[in-house]
Backbone as XML, in Angstrom:
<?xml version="1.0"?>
<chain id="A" units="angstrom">
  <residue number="1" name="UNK">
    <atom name="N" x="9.195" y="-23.591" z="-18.222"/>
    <atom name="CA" x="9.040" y="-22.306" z="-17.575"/>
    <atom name="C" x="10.119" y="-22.183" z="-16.488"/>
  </residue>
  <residue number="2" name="UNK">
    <atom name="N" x="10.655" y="-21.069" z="-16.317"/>
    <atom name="CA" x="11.654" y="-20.791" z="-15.365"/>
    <atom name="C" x="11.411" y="-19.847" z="-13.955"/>
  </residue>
  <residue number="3" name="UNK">
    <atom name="N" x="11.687" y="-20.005" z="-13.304"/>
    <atom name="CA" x="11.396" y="-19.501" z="-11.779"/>
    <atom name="C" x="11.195" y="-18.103" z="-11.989"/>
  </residue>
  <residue number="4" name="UNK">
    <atom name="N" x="12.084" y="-17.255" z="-12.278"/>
    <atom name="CA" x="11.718" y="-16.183" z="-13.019"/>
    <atom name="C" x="10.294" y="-15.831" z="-13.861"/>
  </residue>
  <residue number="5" name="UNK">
    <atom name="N" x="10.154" y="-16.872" z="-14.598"/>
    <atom name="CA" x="8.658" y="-15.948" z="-14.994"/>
    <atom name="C" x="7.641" y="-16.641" z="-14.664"/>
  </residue>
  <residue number="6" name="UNK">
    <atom name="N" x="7.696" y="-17.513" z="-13.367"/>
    <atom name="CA" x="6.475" y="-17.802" z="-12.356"/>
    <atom name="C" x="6.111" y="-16.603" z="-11.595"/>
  </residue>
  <residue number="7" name="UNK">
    <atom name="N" x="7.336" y="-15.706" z="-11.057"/>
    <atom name="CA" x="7.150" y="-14.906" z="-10.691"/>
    <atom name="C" x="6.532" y="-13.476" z="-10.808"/>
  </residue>
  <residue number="8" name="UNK">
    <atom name="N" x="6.701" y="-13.196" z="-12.031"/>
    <atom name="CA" x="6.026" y="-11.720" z="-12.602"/>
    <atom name="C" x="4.680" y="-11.579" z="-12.156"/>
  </residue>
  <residue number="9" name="UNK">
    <atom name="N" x="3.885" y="-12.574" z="-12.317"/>
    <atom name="CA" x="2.331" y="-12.092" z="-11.862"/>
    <atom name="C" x="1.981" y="-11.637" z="-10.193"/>
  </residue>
  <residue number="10" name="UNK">
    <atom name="N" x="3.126" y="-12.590" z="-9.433"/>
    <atom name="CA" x="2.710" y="-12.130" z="-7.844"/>
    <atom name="C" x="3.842" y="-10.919" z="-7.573"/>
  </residue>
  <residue number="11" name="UNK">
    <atom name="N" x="4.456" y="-10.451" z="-8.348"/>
    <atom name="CA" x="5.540" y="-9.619" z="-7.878"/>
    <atom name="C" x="4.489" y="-7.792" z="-8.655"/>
  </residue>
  <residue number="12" name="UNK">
    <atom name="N" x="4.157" y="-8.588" z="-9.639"/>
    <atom name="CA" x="2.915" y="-7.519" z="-10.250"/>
    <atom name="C" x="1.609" y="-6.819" z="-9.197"/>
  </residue>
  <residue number="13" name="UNK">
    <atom name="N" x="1.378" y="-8.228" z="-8.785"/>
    <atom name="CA" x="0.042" y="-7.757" z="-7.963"/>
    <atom name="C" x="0.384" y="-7.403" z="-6.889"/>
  </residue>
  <residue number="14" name="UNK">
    <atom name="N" x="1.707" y="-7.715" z="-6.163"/>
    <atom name="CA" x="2.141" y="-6.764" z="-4.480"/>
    <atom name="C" x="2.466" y="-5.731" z="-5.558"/>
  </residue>
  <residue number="15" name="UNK">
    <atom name="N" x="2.849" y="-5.190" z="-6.355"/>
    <atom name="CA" x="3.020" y="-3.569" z="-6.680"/>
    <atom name="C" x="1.501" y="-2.849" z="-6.637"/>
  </residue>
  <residue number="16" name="UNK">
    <atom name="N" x="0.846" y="-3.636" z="-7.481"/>
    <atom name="CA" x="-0.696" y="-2.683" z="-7.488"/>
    <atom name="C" x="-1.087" y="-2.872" z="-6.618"/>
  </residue>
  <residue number="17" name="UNK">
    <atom name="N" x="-1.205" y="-3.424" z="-5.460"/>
    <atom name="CA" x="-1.010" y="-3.315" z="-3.807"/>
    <atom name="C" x="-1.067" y="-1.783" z="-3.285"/>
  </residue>
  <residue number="18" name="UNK">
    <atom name="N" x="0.125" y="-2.097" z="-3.710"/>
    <atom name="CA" x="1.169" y="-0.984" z="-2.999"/>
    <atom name="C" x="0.176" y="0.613" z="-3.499"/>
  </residue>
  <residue number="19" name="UNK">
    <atom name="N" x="0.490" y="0.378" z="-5.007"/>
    <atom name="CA" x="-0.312" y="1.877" z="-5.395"/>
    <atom name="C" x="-1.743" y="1.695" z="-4.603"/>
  </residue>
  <residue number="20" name="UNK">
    <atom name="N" x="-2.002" y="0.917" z="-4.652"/>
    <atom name="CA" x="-3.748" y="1.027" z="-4.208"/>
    <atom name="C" x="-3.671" y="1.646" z="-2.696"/>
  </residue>
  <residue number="21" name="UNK">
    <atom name="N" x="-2.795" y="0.916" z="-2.160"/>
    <atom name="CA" x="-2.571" y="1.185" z="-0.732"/>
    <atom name="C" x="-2.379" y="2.826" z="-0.453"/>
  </residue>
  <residue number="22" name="UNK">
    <atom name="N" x="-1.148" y="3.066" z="-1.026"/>
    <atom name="CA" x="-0.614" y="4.911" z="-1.591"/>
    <atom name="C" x="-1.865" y="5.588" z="-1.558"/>
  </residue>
  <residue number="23" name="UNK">
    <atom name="N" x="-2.934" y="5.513" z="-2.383"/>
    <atom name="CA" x="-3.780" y="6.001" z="-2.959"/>
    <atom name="C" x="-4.595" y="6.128" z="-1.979"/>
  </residue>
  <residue number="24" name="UNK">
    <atom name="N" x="-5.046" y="4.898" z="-0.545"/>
    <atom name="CA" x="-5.898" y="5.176" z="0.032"/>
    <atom name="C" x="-5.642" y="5.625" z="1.435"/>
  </residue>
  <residue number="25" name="UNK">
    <atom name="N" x="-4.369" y="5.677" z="1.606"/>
    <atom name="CA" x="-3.710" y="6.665" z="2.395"/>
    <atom name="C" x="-3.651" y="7.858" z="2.394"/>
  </residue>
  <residue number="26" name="UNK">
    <atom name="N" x="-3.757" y="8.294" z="0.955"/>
    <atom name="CA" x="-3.758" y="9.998" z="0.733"/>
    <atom name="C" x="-4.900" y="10.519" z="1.032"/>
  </residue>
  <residue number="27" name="UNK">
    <atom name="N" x="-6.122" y="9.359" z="0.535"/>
    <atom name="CA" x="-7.359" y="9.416" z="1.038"/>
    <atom name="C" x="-7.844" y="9.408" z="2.057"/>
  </residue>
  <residue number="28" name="UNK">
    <atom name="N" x="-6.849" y="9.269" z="3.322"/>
    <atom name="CA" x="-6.983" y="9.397" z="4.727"/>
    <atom name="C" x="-6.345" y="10.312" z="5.545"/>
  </residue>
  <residue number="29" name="UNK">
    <atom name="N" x="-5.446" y="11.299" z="4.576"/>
    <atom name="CA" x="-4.386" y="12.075" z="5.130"/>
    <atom name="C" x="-3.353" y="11.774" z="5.817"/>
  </residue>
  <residue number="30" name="UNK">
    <atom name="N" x="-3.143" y="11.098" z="5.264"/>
    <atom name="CA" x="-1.427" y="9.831" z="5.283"/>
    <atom name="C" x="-0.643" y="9.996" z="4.765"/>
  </residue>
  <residue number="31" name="UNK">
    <atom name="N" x="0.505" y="9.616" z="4.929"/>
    <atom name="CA" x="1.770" y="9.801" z="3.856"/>
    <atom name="C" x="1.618" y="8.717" z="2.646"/>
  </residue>
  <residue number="32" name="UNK">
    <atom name="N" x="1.137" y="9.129" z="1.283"/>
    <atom name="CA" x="1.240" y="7.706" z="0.322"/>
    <atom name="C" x="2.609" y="7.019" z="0.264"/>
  </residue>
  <residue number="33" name="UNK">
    <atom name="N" x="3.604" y="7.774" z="0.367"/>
    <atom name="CA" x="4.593" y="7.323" z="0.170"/>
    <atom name="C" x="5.029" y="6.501" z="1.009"/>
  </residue>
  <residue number="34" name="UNK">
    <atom name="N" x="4.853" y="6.629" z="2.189"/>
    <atom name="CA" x="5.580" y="5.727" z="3.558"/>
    <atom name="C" x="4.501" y="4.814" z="3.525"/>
  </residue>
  <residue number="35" name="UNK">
    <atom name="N" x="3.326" y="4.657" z="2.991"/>
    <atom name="CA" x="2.377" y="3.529" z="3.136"/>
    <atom name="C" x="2.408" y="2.780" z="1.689"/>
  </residue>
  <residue number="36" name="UNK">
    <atom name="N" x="3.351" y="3.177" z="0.756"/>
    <atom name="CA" x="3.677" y="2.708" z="-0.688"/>
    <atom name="C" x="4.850" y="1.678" z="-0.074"/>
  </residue>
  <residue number="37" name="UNK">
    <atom name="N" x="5.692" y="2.247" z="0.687"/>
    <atom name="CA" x="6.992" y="1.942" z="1.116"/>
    <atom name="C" x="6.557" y="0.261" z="2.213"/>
  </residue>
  <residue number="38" name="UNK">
    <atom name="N" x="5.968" y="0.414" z="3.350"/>
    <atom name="CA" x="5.091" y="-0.349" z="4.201"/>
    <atom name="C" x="4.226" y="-1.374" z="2.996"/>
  </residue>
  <residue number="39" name="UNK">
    <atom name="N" x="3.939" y="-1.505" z="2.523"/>
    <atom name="CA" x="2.831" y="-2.275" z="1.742"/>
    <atom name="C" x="3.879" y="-3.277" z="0.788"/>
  </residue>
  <residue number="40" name="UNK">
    <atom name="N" x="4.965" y="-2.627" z="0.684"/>
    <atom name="CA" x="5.904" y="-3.499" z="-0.539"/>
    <atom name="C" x="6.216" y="-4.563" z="0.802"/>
  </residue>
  <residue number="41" name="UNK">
    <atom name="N" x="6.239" y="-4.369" z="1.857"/>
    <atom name="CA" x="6.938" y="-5.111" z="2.493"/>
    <atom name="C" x="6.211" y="-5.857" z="3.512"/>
  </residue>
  <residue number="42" name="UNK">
    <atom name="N" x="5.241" y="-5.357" z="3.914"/>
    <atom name="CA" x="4.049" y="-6.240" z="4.500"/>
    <atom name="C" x="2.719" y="-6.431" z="4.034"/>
  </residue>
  <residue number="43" name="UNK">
    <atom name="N" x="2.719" y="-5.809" z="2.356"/>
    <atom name="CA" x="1.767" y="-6.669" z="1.560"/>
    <atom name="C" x="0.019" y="-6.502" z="2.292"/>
  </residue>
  <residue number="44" name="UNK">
    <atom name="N" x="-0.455" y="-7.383" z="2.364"/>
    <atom name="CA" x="-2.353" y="-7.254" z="2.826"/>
    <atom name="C" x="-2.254" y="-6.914" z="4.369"/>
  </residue>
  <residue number="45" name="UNK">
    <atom name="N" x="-1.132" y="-7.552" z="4.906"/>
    <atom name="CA" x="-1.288" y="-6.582" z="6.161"/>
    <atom name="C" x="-1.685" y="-5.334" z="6.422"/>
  </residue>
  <residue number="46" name="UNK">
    <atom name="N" x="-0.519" y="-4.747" z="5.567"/>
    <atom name="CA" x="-0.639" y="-2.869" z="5.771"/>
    <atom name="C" x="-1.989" y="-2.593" z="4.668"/>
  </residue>
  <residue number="47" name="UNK">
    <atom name="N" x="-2.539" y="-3.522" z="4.412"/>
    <atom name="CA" x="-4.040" y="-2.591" z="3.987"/>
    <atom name="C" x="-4.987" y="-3.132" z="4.872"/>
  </residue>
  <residue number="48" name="UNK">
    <atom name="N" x="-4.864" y="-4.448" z="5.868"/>
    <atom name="CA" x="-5.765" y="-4.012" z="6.649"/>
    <atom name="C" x="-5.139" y="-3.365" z="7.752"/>
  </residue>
  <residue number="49" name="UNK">
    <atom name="N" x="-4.351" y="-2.897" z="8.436"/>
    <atom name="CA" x="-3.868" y="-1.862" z="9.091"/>
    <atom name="C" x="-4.889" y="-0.367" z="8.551"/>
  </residue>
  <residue number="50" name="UNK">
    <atom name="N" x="-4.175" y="-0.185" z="7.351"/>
    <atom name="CA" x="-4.770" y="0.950" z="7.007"/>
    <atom name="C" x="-5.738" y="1.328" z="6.896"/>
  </residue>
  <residue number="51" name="UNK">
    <atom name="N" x="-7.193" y="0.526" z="6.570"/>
    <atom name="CA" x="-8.196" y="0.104" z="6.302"/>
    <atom name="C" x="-8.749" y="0.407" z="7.659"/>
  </residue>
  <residue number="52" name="UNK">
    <atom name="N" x="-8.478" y="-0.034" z="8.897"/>
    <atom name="CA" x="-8.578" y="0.038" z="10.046"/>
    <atom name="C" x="-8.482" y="1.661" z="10.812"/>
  </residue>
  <residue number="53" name="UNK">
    <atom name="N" x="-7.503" y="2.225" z="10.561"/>
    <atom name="CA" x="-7.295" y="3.329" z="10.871"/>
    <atom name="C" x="-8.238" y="4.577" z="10.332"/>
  </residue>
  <residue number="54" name="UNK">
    <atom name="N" x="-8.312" y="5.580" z="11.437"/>
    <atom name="CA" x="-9.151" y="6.505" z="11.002"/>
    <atom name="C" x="-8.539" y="7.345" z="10.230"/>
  </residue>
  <residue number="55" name="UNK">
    <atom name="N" x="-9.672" y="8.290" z="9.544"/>
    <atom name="CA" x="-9.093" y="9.029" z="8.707"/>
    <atom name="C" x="-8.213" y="10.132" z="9.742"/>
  </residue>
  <residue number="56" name="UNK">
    <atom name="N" x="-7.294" y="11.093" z="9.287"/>
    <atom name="CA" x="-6.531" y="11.873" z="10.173"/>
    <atom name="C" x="-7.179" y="13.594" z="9.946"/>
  </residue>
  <residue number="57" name="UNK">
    <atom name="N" x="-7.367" y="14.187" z="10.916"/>
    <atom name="CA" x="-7.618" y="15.437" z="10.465"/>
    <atom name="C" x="-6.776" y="15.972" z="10.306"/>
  </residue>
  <residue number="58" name="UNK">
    <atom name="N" x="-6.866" y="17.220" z="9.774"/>
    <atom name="CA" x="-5.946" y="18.351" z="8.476"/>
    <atom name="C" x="-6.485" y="19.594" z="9.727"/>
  </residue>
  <residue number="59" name="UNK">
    <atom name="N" x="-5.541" y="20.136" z="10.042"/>
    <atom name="CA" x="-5.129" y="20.924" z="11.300"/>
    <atom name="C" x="-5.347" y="22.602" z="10.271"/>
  </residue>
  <residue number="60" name="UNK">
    <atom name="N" x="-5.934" y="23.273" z="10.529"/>
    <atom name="CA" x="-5.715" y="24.836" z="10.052"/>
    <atom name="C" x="-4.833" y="25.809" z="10.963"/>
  </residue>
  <residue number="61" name="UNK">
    <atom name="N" x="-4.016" y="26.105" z="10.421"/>
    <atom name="CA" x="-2.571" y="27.229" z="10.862"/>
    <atom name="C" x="-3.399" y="28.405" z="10.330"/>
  </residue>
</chain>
């Protein structure tokens, strides 16, 4: 086996991370994207960050 495909399974599961993370950001009125972006790179941190944080209210104009 080569270093390369030790890798696919943990490089797999920080991506579905990431979407999960996206997903429950939108669910908080967050940017998914900047918390898609944050999660590739600090991983279980930024979901308990996020996890932590309140939901945001949605302002009427």
């Amino acid at each position: 086996m080569t270093l390369a495909q030790g890798t696919v399974p943990w490089f797999a599961g920080w991506g579905t991370l990431a979407l999960i993370n996206a997903g429950l950001a939108q669910g908080k009125n967050r940017s998914g994207l900047w918390w898609f972006l944050l999660s590739l790179v600090f991983g279980p941190v930024a979901t308990l960050v996020l996890v932590l944080l309140p939901k945001v209210r949605s302002r009427l104009f």
